[in-house]
Every structure is written in structure tokens, then in C-alpha cells.
Biotite code that builds the C-alpha atoms (Angstrom):
import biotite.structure as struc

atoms = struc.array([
    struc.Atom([22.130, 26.767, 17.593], chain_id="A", res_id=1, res_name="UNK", atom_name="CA", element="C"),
    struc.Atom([23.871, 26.345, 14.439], chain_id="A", res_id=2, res_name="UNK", atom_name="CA", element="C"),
    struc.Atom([23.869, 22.432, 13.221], chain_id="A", res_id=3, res_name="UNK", atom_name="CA", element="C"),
    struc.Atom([27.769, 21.673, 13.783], chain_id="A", res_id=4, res_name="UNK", atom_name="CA", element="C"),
    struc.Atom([27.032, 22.498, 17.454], chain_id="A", res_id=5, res_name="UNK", atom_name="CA", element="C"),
    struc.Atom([24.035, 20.366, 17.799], chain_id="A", res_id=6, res_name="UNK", atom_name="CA", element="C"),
    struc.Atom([25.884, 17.430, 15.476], chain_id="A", res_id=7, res_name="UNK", atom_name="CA", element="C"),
    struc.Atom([29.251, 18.076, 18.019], chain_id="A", res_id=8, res_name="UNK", atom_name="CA", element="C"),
    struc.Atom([26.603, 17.585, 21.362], chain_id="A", res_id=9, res_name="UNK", atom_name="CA", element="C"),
    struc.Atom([24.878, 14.239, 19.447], chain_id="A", res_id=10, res_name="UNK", atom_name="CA", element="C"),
    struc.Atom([28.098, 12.889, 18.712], chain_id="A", res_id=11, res_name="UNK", atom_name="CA", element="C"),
    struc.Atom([29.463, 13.236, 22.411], chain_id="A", res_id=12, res_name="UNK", atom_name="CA", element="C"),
    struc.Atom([26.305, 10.948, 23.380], chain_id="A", res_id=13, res_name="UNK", atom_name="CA", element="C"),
    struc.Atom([26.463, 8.050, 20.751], chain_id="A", res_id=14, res_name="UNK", atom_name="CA", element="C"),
    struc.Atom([28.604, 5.778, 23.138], chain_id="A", res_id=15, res_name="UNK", atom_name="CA", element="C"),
    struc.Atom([25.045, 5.890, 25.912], chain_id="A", res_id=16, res_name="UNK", atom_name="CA", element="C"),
    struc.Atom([23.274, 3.901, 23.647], chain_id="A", res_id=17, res_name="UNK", atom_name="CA", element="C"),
    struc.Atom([23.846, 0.014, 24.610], chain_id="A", res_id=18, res_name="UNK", atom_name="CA", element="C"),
    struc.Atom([22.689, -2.046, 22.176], chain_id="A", res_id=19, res_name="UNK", atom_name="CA", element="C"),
    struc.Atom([22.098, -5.390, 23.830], chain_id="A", res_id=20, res_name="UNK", atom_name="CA", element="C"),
    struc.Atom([20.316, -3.469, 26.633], chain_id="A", res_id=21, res_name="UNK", atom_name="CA", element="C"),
    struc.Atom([18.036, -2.170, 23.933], chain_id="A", res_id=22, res_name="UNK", atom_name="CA", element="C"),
    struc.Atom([17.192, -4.805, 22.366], chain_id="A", res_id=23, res_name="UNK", atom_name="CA", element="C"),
    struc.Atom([15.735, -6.339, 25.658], chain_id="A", res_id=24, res_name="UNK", atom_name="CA", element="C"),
    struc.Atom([14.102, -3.316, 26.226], chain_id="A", res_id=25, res_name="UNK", atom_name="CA", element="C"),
    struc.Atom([12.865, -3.906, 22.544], chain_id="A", res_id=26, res_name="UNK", atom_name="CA", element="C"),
    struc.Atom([11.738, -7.359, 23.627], chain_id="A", res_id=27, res_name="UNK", atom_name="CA", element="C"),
    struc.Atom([9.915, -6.141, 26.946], chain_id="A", res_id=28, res_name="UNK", atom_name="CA", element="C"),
    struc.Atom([7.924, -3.448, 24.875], chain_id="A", res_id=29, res_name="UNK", atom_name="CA", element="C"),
    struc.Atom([6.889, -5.704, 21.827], chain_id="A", res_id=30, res_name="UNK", atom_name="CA", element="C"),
    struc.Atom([5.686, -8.046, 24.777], chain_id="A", res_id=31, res_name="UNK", atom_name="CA", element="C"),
    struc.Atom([3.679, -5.134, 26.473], chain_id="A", res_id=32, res_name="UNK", atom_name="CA", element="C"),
    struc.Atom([2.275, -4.409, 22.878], chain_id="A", res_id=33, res_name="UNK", atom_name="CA", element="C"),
    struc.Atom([1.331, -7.845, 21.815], chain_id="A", res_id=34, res_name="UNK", atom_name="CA", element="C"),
    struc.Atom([-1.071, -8.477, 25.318], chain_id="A", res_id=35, res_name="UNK", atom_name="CA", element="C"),
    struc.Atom([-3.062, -5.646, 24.021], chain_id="A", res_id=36, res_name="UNK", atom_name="CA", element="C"),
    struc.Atom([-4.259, -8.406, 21.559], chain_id="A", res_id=37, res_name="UNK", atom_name="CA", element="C"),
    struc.Atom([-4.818, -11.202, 24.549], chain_id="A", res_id=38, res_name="UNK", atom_name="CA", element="C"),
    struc.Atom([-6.890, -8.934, 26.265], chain_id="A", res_id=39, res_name="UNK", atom_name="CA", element="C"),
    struc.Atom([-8.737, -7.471, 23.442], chain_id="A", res_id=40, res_name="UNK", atom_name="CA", element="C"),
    struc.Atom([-10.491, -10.226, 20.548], chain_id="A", res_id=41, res_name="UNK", atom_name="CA", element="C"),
    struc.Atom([-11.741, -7.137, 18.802], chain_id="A", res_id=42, res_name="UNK", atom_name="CA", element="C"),
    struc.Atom([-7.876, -5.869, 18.937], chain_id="A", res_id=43, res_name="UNK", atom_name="CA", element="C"),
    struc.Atom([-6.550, -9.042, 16.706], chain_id="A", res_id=44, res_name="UNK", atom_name="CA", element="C"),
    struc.Atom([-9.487, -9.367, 13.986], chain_id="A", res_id=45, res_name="UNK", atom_name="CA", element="C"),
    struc.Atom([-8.720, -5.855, 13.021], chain_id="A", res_id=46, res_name="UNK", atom_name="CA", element="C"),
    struc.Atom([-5.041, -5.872, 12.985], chain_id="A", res_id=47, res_name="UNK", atom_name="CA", element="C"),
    struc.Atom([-5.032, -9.093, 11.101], chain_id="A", res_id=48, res_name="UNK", atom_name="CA", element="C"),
    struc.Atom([-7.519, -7.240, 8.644], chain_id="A", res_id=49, res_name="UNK", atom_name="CA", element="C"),
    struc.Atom([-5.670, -3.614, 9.066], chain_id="A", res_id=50, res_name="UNK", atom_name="CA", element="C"),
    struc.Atom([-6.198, -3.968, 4.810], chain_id="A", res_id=51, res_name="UNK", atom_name="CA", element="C"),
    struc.Atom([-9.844, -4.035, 4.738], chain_id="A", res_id=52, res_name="UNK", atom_name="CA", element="C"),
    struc.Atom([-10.832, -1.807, 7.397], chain_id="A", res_id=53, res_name="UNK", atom_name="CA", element="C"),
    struc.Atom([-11.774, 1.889, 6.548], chain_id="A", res_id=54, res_name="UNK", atom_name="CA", element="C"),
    struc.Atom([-10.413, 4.571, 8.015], chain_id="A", res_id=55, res_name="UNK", atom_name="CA", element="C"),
    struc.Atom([-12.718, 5.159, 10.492], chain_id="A", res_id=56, res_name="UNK", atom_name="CA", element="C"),
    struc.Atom([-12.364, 1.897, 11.805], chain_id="A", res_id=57, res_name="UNK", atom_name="CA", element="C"),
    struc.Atom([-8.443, 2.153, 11.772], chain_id="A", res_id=58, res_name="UNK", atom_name="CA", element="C"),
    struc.Atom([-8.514, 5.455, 14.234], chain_id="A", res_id=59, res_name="UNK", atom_name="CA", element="C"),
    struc.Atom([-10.566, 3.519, 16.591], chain_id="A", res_id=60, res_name="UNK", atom_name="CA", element="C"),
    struc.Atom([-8.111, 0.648, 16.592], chain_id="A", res_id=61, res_name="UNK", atom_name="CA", element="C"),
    struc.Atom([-5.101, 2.793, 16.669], chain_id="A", res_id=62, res_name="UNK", atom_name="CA", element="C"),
    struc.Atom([-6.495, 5.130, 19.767], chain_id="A", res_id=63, res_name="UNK", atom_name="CA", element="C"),
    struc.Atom([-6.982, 1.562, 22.073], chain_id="A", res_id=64, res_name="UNK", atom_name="CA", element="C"),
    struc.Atom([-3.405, 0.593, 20.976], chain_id="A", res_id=65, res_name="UNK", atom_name="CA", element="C"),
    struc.Atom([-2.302, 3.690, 22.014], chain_id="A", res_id=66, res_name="UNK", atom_name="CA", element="C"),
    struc.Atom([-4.118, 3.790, 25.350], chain_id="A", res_id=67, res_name="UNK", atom_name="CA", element="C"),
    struc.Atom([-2.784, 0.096, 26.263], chain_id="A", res_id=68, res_name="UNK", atom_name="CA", element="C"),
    struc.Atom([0.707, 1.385, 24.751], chain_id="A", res_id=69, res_name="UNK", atom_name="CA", element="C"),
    struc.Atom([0.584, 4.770, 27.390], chain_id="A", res_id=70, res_name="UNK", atom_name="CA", element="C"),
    struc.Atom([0.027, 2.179, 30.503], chain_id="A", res_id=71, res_name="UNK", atom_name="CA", element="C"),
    struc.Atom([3.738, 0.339, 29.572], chain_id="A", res_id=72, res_name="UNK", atom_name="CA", element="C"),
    struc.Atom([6.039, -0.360, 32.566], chain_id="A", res_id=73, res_name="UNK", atom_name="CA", element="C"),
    struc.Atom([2.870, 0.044, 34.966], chain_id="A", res_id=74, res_name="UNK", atom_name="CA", element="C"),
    struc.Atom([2.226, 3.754, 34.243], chain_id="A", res_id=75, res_name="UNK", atom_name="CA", element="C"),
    struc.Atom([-0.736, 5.470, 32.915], chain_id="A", res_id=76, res_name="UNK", atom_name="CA", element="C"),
    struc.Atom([0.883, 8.575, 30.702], chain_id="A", res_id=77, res_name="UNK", atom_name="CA", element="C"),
    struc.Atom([-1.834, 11.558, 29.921], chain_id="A", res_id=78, res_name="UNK", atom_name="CA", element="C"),
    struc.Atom([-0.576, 11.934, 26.135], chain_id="A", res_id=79, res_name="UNK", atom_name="CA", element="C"),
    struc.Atom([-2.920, 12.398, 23.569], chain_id="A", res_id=80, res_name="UNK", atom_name="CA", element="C"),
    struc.Atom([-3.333, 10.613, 20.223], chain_id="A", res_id=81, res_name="UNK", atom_name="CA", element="C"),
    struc.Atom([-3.706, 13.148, 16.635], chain_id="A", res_id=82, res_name="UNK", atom_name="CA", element="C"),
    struc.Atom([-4.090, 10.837, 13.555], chain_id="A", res_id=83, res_name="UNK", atom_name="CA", element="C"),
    struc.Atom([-4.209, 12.476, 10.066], chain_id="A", res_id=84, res_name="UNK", atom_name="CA", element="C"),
    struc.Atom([-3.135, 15.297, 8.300], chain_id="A", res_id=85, res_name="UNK", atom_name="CA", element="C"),
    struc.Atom([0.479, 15.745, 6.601], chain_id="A", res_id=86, res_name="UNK", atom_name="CA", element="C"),
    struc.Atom([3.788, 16.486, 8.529], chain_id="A", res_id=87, res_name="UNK", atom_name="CA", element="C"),
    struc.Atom([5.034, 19.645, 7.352], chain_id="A", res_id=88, res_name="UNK", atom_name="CA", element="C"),
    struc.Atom([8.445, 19.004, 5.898], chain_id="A", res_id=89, res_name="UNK", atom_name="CA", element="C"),
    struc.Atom([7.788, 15.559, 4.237], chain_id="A", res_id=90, res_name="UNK", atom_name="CA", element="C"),
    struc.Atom([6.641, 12.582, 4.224], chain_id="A", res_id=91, res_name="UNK", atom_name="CA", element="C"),
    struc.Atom([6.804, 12.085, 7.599], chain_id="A", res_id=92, res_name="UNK", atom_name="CA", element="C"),
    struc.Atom([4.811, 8.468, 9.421], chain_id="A", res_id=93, res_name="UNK", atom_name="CA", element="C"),
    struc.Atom([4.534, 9.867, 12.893], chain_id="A", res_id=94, res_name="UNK", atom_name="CA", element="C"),
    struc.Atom([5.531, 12.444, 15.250], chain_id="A", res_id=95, res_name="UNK", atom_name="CA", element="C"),
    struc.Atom([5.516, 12.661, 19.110], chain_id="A", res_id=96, res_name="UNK", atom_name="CA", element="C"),
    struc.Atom([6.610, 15.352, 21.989], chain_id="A", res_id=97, res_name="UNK", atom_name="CA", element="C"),
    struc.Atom([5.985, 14.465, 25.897], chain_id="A", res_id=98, res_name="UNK", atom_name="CA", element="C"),
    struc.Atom([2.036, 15.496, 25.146], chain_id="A", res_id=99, res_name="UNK", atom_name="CA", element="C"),
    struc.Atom([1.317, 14.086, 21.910], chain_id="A", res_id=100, res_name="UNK", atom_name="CA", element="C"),
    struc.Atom([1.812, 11.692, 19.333], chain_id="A", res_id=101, res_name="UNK", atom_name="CA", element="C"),
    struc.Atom([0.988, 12.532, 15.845], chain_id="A", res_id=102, res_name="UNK", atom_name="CA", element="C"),
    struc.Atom([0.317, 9.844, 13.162], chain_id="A", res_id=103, res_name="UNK", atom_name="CA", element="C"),
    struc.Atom([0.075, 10.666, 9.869], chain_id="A", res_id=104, res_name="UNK", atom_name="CA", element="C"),
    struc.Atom([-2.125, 10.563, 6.770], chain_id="A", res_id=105, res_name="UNK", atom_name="CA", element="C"),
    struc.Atom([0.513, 8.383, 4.960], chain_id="A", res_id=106, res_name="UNK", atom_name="CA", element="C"),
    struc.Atom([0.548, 5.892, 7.793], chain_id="A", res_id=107, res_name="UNK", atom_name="CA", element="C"),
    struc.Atom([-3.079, 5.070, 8.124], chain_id="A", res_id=108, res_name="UNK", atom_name="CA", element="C"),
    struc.Atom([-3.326, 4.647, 4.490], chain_id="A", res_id=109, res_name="UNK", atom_name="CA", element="C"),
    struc.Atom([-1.315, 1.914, 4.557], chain_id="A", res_id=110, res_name="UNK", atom_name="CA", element="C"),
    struc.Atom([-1.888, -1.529, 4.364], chain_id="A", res_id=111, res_name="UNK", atom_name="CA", element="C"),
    struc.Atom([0.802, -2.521, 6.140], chain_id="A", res_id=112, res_name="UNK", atom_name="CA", element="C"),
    struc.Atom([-0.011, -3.237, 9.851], chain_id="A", res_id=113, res_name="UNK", atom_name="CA", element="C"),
    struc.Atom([3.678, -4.238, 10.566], chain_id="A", res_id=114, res_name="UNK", atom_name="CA", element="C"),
    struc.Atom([4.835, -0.629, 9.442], chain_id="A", res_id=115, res_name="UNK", atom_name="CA", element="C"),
    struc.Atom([1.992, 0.815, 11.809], chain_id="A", res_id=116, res_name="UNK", atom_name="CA", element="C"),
    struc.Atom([2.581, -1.403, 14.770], chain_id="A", res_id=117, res_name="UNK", atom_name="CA", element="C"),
    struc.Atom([6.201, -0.247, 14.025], chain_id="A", res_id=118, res_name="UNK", atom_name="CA", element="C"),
    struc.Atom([5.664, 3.823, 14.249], chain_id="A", res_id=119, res_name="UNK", atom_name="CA", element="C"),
    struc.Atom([3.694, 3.483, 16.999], chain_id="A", res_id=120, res_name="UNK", atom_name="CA", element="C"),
    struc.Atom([6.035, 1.727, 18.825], chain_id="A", res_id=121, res_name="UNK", atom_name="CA", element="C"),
    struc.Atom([8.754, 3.943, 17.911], chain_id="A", res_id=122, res_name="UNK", atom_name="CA", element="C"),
    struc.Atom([6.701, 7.304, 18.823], chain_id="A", res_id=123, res_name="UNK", atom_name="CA", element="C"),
    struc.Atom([5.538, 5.551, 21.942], chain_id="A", res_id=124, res_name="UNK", atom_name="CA", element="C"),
    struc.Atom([9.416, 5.009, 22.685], chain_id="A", res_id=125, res_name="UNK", atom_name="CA", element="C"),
    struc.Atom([9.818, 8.794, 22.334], chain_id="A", res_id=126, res_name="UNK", atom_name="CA", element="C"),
    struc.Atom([7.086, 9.693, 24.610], chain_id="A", res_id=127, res_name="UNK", atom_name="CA", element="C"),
    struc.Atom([8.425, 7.492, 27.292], chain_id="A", res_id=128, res_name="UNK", atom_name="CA", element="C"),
    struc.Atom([12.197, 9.031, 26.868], chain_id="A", res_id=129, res_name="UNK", atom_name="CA", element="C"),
    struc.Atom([10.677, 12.673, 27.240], chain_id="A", res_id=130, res_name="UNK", atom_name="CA", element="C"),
    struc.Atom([8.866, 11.653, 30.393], chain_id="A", res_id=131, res_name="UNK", atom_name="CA", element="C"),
    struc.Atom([11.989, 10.796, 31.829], chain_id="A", res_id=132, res_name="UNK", atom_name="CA", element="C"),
    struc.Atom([10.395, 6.686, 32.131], chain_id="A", res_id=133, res_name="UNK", atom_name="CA", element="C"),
    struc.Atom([12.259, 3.782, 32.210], chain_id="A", res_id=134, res_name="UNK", atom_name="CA", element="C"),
    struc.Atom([14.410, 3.520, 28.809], chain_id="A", res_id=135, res_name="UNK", atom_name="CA", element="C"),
    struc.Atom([17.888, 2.264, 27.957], chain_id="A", res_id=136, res_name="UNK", atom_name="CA", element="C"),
    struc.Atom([19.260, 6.073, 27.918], chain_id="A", res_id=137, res_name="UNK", atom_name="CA", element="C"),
    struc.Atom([19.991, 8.412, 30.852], chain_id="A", res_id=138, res_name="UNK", atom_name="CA", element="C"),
    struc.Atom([18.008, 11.749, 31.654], chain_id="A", res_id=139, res_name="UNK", atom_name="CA", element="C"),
    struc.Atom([20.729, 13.560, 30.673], chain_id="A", res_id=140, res_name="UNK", atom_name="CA", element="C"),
    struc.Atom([21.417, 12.149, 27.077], chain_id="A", res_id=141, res_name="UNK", atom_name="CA", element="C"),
    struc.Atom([17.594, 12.252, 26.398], chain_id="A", res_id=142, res_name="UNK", atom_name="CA", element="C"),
    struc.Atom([17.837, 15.941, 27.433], chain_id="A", res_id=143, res_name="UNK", atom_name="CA", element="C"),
    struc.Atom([20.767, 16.819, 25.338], chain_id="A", res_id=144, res_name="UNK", atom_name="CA", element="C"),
    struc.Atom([19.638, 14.588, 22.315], chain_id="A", res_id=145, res_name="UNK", atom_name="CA", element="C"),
    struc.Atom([16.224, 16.671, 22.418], chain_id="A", res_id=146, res_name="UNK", atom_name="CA", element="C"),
    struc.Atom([18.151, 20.165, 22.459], chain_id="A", res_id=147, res_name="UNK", atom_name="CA", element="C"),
    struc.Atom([19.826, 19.507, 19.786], chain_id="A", res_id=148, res_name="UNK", atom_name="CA", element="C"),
    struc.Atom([18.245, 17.602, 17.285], chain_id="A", res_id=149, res_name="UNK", atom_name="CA", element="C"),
    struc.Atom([18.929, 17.323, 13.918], chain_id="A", res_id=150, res_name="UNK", atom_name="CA", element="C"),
    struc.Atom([15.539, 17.085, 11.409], chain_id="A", res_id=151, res_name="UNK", atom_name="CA", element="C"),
    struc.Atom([16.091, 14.653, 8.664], chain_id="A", res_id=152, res_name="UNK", atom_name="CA", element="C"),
    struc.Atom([16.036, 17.195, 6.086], chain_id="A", res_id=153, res_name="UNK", atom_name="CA", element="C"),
    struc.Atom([19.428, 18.695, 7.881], chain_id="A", res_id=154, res_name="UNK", atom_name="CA", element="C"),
    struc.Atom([21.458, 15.719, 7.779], chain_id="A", res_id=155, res_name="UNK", atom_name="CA", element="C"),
    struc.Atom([19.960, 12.181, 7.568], chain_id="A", res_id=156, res_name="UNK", atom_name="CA", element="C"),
    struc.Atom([23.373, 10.957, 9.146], chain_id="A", res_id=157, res_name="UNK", atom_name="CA", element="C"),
    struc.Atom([22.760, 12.781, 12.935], chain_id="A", res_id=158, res_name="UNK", atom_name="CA", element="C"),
    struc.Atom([19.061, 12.161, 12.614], chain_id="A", res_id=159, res_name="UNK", atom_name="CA", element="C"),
    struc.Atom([19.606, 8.563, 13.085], chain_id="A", res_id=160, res_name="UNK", atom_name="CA", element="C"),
    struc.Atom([22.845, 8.526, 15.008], chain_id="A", res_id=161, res_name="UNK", atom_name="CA", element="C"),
    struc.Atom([20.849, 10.642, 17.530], chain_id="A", res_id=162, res_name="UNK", atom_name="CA", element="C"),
    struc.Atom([20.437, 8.210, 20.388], chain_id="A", res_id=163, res_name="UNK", atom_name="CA", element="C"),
    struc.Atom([16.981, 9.099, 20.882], chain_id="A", res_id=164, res_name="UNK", atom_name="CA", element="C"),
    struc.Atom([16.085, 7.747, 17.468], chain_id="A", res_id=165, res_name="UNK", atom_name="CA", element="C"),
    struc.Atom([18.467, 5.274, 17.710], chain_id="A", res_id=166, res_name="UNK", atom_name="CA", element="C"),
    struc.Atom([16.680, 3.648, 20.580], chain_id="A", res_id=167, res_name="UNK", atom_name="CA", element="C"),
    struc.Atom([13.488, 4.504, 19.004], chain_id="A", res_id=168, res_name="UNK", atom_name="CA", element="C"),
    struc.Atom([14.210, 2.798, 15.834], chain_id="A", res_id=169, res_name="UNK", atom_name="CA", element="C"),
    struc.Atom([15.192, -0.264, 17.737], chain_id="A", res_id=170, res_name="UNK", atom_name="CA", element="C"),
    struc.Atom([12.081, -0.405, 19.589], chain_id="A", res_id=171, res_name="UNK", atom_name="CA", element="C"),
    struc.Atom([9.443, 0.197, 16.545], chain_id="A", res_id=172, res_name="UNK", atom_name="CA", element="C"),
    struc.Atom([11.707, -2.391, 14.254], chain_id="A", res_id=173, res_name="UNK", atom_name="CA", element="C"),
    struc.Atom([11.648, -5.217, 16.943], chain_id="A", res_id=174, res_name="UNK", atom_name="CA", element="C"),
    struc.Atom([7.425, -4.699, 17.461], chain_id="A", res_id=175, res_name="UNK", atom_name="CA", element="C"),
    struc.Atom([6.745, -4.194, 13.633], chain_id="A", res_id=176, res_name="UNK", atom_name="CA", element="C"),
    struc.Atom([9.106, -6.862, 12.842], chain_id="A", res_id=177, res_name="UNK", atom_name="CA", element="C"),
    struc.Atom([6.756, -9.937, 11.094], chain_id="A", res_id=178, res_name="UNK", atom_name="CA", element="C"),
    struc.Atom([3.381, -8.543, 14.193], chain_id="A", res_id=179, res_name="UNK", atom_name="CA", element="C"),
    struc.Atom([0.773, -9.621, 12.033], chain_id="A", res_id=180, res_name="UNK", atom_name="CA", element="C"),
    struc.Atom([2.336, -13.012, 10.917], chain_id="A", res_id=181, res_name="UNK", atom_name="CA", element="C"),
    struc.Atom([2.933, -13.812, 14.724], chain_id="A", res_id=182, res_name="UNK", atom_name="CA", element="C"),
    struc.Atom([-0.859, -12.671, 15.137], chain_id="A", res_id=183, res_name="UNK", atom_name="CA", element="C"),
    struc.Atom([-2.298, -14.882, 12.925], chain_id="A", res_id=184, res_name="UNK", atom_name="CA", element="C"),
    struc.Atom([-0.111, -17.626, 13.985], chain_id="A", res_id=185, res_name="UNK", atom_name="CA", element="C"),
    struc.Atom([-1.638, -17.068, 17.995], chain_id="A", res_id=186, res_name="UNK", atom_name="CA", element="C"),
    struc.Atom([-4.647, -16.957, 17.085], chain_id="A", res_id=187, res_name="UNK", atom_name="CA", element="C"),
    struc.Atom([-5.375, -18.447, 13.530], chain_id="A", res_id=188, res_name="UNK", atom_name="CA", element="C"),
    struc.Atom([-7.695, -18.425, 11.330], chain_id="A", res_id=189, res_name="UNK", atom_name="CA", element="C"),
    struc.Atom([-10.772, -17.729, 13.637], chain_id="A", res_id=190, res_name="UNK", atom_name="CA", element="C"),
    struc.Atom([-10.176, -14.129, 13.805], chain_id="A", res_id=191, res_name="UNK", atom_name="CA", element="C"),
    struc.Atom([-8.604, -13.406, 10.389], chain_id="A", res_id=192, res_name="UNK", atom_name="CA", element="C"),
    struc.Atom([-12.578, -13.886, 8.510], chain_id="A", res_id=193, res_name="UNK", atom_name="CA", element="C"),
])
């Protein structure tokens, strides 16, 4: 399919995307990912010292998150969890199809444990949308979104008009959005040593 087709077909399914309606979706899902951290002590001291860890340490973390993050809306999904390596065409921070999720070298060197909360919120998102779960977008425009998508390196623009990333986006941004600060403020200093 040649890219004015596939930017035509994206285009034709901007107007499914409902912002306010994705935003408490947002909401619901940044809830779902911050009781990983009631439930799990361990969970909290190591995102509020995501700097410090090593990598090894960081992979464990991240495969728990992901496990309590496959269970959202009440549903266990059988995806599985790749972390390292490089993505192909650039500096991609993630990845995901209805199997996998793919996290990147460039992510879990980070420091940042809003940016990771945030890409594995927004892959999550992704998986959830190709399983045909609950999200703010129809089967049908998460069908035709996926058939013709439009890689970054093609055009930037349709990338992120794409309602599929544009839900996506709005999902990692709300749970990255200031996580650890709100961590530390639940549950203080106790867990931050």
C-alpha cells in the first residue's frame, strides 16, 4: 500500500478519537498502574530508586509491572515482555504487537522512571487495542489504523495523528506524568533509602 493510501484511510478515522473519553480512560489506567505499588513494597523502593538500580534489577521490576499492567480491566492477557536490544530504524523506547511488547536498550538506561512508567503505559495501551479490550476506539478504527500505519520515519505527521497512537500517547503521558513524585509523596521517605 503506497503511503497516500494509508495517510487517506488514517485521516478518515481521526474524528473516533474522543478526547475527554480518553483522558478518563487515561485516568482509569494510571489508577490500575499505580496499585501495582500498594500491593507490592518492593514495587515502590525500586521505582523511587529506578537511578540506582542496575540493570538487572530494572528487568525484574519492569517484568512485575508488566504482569500487573496485562491483568488491567480484570483480564489476564498472555503477552510476553522482551527488554533490550535496539529497534531497527531508530531510536525507538518501546514496541508492542498483540503478543509482545518490546522495550528497548535506550529506555532501561534511563534514569528517568517517569519516561519508563510512560512507554510502558503507552505499549500496554497498544496491546490492549490489538486485543480488541476495552479502549476509547472502536474495533474497526483499531483495525484500519493497524493496516495502515505510517512508521515515524515516513511521515512524523500520520504517525501521531494515527488514532492508535493518539490514544496511546494519551495514556503513557497521563501515567508518566510527575509517577515518581506522586510515589514518594504516598509513601515518603521510608521507601526512598
Amino acid at each position: 500500500m503506497n503511503l497516500n493510501y494509508r495517510k487517506k484511510q488514517i485521516d478518515r478515522k481521526k474524528s473516533a478519537l474522543s478526547f475527554s473519553c480518553v483522558h478518563n480512560y487515561a485516568l482509569r489506567f494510571r489508577n490500575h498502574f499505580s496499585s501495582f505499588f500498594d500491593k507490592c513494597a518492593e514495587g515502590a523502593g525500586r521505582a523511587l530508586n529506578w537511578a540506582r538500580l542496575n540493570m538487572d534489577d530494572r528487568k525484574t521490576h519492569l517484568r512485575k509491572v508488566f504482569k500487573h499492567l496485562m491483568s488491567f480491566n480484570g483480564r489476564d492477557y498472555d503477552v510476553k515482555l522482551k527488554l533490550g536490544g535496539r529497534h531497527p530504524i531508530g531510536n525507538a523506547l518501546g514496541a508492542a504487537t498483540a503478543k509482545s511488547v518490546m522495550l528497548y536498550d535506550v529506555l532501561l538506561e534511563s534514569s528517568d522512571y517517569n519516561k519508563v512508567a510512560e512507554v510502558i503505559a503507552h505499549e500496554a495501551g497498544h496491546v490492549f487495542q490489538l486485543h480488541g479490550a476495552e479502549t476509547t476506539l472502536s474495533q474497526d478504527t483499531v483495525d484500519v489504523c493497524a493496516a495502515n500505519y505510517v512508521l515515524p520515519h515516513e511521515s512524523y505527521e500520520y504517525y501521531l495523528a494515527n488514532p492508535i497512537e493518539a490514544e496511546a500517547w494519551i495514556i503513557g503521558c497521563e501515567v508518566g506524568r510527575n509517577f515518581q513524585q506522586d510515589l514518594s509523596k504516598r509513601f515518603g521517605r521510608s521507601r526512598a533509602a
